[in-house]
N, C-alpha and C positions, 0 to 999 in steps of 0.2 A: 530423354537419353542424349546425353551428350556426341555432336554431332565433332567428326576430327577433323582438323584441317590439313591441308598438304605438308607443310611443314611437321606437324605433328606425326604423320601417318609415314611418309616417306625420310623425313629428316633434313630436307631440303635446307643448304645454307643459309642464312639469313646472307642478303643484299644481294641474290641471286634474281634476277628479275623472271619473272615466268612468264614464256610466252606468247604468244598471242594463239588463242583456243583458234585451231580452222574451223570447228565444231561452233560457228556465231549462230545465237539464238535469232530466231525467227528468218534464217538463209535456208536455202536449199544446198546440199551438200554436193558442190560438182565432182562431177569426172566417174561417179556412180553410173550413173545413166549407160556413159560409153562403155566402161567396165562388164555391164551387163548385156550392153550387146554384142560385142566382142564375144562374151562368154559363150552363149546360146549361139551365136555364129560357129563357134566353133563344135556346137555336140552338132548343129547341123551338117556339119561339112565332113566329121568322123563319119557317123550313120549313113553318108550320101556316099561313101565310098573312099575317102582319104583316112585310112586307118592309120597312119604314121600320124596323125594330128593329137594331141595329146587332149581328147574330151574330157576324161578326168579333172585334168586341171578348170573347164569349167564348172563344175562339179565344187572345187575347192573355192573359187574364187567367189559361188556365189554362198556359200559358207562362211567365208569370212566376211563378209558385207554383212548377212542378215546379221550374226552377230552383234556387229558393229554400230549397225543403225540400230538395230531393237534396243540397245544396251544405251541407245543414245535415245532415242524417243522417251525412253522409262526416266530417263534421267533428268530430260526436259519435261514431263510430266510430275515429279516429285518437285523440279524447283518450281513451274507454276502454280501446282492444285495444291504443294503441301501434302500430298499422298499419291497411291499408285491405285486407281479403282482396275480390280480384277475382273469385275465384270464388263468395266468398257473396252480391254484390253481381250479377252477373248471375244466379244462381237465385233469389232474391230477385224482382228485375224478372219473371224468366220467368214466376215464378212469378204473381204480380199481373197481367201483360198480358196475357200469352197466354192461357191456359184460357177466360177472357169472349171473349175475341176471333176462336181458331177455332172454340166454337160456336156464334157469330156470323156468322161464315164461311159455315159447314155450312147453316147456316136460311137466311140467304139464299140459296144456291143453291139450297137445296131449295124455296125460296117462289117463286123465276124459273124452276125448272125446271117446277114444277107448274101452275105459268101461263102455261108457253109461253111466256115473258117472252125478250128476248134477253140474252143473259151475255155481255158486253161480257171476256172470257176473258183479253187479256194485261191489262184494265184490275185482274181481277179477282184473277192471280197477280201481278200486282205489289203488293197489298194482304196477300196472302198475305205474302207476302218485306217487306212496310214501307219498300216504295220505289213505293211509289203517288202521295207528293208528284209525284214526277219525270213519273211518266205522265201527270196531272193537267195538272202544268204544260207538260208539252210537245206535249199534245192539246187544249188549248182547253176542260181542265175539261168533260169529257164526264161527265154527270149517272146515275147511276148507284146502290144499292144499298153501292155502296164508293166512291163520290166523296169521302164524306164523312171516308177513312180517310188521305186525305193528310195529318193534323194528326201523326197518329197514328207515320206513315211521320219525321216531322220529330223528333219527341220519340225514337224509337228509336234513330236517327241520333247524338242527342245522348246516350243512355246510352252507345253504345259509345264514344263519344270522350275525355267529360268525365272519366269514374273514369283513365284515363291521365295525362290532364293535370294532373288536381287530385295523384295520387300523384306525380306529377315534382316540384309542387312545393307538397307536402305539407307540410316544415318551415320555405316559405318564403312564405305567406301571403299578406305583404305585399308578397313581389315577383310573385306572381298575380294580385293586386288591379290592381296597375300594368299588368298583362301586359291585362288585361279594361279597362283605363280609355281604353288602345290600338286593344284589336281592338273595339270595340264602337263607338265611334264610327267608324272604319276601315268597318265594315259599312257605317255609315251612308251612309257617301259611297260605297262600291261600290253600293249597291242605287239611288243616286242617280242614281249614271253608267248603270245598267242603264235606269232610266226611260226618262233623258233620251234614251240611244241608242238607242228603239224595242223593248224588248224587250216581249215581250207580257206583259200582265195575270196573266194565270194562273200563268207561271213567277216571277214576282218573287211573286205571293201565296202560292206554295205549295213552292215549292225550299228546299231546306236553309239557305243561305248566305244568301238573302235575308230568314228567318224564324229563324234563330237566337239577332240580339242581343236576342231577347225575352225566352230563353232563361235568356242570359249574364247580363244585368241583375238578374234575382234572384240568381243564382251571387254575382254581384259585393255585392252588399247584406247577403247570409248573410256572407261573409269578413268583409268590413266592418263589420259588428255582432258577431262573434266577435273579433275584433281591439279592437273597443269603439276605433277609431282614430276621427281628425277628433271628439274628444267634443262641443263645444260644438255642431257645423252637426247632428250626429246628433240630440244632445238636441232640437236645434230642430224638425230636421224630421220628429218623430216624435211634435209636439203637437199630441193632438188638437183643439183650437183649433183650426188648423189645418182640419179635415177637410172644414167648406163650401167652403173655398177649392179645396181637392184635388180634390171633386165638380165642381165650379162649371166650373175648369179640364179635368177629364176629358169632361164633358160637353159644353165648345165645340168640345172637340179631335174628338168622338165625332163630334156630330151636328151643331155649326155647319162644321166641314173637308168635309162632305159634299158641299154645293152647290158647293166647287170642284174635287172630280172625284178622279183618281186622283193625279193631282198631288200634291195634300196629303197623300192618305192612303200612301202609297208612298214620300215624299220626307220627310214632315213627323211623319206622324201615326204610321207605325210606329216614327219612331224617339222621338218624345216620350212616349205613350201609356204602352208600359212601365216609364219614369221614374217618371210620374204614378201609375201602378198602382202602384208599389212601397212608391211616400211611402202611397199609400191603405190599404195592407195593415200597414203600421207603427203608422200613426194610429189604424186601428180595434183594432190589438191593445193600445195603448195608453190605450184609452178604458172607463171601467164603463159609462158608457152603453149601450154593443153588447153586454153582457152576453146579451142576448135572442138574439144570433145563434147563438148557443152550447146553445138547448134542444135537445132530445132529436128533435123532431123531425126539425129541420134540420140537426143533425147526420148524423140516418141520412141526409137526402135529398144530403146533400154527400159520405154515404159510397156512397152507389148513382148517382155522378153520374157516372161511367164509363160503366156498364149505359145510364144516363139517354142519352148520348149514342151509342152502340153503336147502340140498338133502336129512335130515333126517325125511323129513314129507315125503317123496315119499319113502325111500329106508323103513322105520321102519313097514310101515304096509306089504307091501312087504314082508320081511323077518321075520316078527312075523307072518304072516296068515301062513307061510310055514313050523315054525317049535313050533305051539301052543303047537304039546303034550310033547315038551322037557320042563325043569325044568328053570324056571324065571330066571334066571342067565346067563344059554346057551343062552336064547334068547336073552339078553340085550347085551351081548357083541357081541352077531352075527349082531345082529343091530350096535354095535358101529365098528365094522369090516367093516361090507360089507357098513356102510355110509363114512367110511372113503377110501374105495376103490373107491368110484364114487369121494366124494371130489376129489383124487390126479387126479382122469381122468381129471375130472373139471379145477383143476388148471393146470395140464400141459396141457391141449389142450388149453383153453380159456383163463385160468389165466394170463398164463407165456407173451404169443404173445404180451398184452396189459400191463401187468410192462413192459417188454421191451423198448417201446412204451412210456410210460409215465416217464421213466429217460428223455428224449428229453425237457422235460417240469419242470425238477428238477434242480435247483443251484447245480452245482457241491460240494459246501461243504457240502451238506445237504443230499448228497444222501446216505453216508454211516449209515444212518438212516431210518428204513421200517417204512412205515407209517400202522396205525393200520387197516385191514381191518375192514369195517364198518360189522359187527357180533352182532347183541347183537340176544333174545328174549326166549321166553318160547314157 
C-alpha cells in the first residue's frame, strides 16, 4: 500500500521548507515531565481544600499528553520495526498500569476494611475492570476511595481502541489526520447535544465518548508534526512568543468560563482547552527558557505523578484530619509532601521492578522515549 507523503496528504507548497520535528528520534520529550507534575500538584491541592483550583484542568492536561506521546511512541515504532506488534504494546501498558494500580486497589480496601469504612463494592469492581468512568457517571459521582479512578477507566478505554485504529491506518497518516479532524469536532457537538438535552453532569464529565476528543487532540498534533504537514501555521504556532498569549487564553478559558456554569465548561471549555493545551505543550518544548522544567527534580516528580495521583485520596484525609487546627496552606502542602512520599515508595518498590520489565517489550530506538504514565483525574 502506498504510503502518502506530506505534500500529497496536506498539499503543502512546494519550496515550503518544513520544520524542524521537536518530536527528534531517540530524545526524550521535554517540559512533559514538569507538565505532569504541575498537573497532579494541582488535583492534590483541590482535594486538600483549595476548591477554587481548577483540578479538572489536570484531568485535561494529562489527556492530552497521553494522546500525544502514545500517538508518538506507535509512530516511532512503525518507523523502526516496520510494524506496530499488539501484543508488545498491551504488555507494555500492562505492565506500567497495572502493578501501581492493583496495590492501590489492595491498601485501600484494606484501609476501609480496617476502619469499618463502607466499600461502596460494585463502585469498587468497576475500578477494578477500568469502567468506573461509567459508574461514576451514572451514579451521581458517589465519592469514594476509587472516585477518583474514573480518569483512569477513560484512558484504558482509549488504549484498547486507538493501537487498532492507528494500525488500519498506519501507511495512511494523512488520511487519519483527516479521519480525527472529523471525529473530534463530531464529539464536540455530540457532547453539545448531551448538555443541551439534560443529560447529567457527571456522565458527560466522566463517559468515555464525552471525554475522549481530549484524547484524540494530542493523537491528532503527534500525526501532524510527524507529517511535518501545514508547515508555515505549524512553525507559527509553535512560537514561543507566543506562549503569554497561550497562558493568558488557557487561563480565561480555565477560570474566567467558571462563573458561567457548566455551560461553558461542557459546551465550550472541553472542547477549546485541549487545543489550547497542545499549542502550550509545543511552545514550551520550543522555548530554552523552560529549560529549568527539565531538572532532575521535577523530572522525578513528573515521573512519580501517577503514584502522586493514585495515593492522594488515601494520604490527603490522612494528613488533613491530623493537622485541621493548622492554617489551610500548611495543610495543603503537608498533603502535597507526605502524597508525594508514598508516591516515590510506590514507584521505587512497584514502579521501577516493572519499567524494568517492560523495556523487554520496547524497540530499541524507541526506548530513549518515557511513555506517559496513564494519570489523569479530579
Amino acid at each position: 500500500m502506498k504510503t502518502e507523503t506530506p505534500a500529497q496528504t496536506f498539499a503543502a507548497k512546494p519550496g515550503i521548507q518544513n520544520p524542524a520535528n521537536p518530536l527528534r528520534p531517540g530524545s526524550r520529550i521535554p517540559r512533559l515531565d514538569f507538565l505532569r507534575a504541575v498537573s497532579a500538584g494541582i488535583v492534590v491541592m483541590y482535594h486538600s481544600g483549595y476548591e477554587t483550583i481548577p483540578a479538572g484542568f489536570g484531568v485535561l492536561t494529562f489527556f492530552v499528553i497521553s494522546g500525544f506521546l502514545i500517538t508518538h511512541l506507535l509512530i516511532r515504532e512503525k518507523e523502526s520495526t516496520g510494524t506496530i506488534s499488539f501484543r508488545n504494546f498491551y504488555v507494555r501498558r500492562s505492565l506500567r498500569i497495572f502493578p501501581p494500580f492493583y496495590v492501590y486497589w489492595i491498601i485501600a480496601i484494606a484501609a476501609l476494611t480496617v476502619r469499618h469504612a463502607k466499600i461502596i463494592w460494585p463502585q469498587a469492581i468497576c475500578a477494578l475492570l477500568y469502567v468506573n468512568n461509567y459508574y461514576q457517571g451514572l451514579h451521581n459521582y458517589p465519592s469514594s476511595l476509587f472516585s477518583h479512578t474514573w480518569s483512569l477507566g477513560v484512558e484504558e478505554q482509549f488504549y484498547l481502541l486507538w493501537p487498532a485504529a492507528f494500525v488500519l491506518f498506519r501507511n495512511r497518516l494523512g488520511t487519519l489526520a483527516k479521519v480525527l479532524l472529523f471525529v473530534i469536532p463530531a464529539l464536540w457537538v455530540y457532547r453539545s447535544f448531551l448538555y443541551l438535552h439534560g443529560v447529567s453532569d457527571p456522565y458527560i464529565y466522566t463517559s468515555f465518548e464525552t471525554r475522549i476528543d481530549a484524547i484524540l487532540v494530542g493523537c491528532l498534533f503527534a500525526i501532524v508534526l510527524h507529517l511535518e504537514a501545514a508547515p508555515r501555521l505549524m512553525e507559527q504556532l509553535r512560537q514561543p512568543r507566543y506562549l503569554p498569549l497561550t497562558l493568558a487564553a488557557l487561563a480565561l478559558s480555565v477560570f474566567g468560563g467558571g462563573p458561567l456554569g457548566l455551560a461553558y465548561r461542557d459546551v465550550v471549555g472541553f472542547a477549546i482547552d485541549p487545543v489550547l493545551l497542545i499549542l502550550l505543550i509545543l511552545q514550551l518544548i520550543g522555548t530554552r527558557r523552560a529549560d529549568w522544567m527539565d531538572t532532575r527534580v521535577i523530572v522525578y516528580l513528573g515521573g512519580i505523578s501517577y503514584s502522586t495521583y493514585l495515593y492522594q485520596q488515601l494520604v490527603i484525609p490522612a494528613v488533613a484530619g491530623r493537622l485541621h487546627s493548622l492554617p489551610k496552606p500548611v495543610i495543603s502542602m503537608a498533603c502535597l509532601v507526605g502524597t508525594w512520599l508514598i508516591a516515590s515508595i510506590s514507584f521505587e518498590l512497584v514502579e521501577k521492578p516493572f519499567l524494568r520489565l517492560k523495556e523487554r517489550f520496547t524497540a530499541r530506538s524507541v526506548r530513549a522515549d518515557r511513555e506517559a504514565p496513564s494519570l489523569p483525574a479530579a
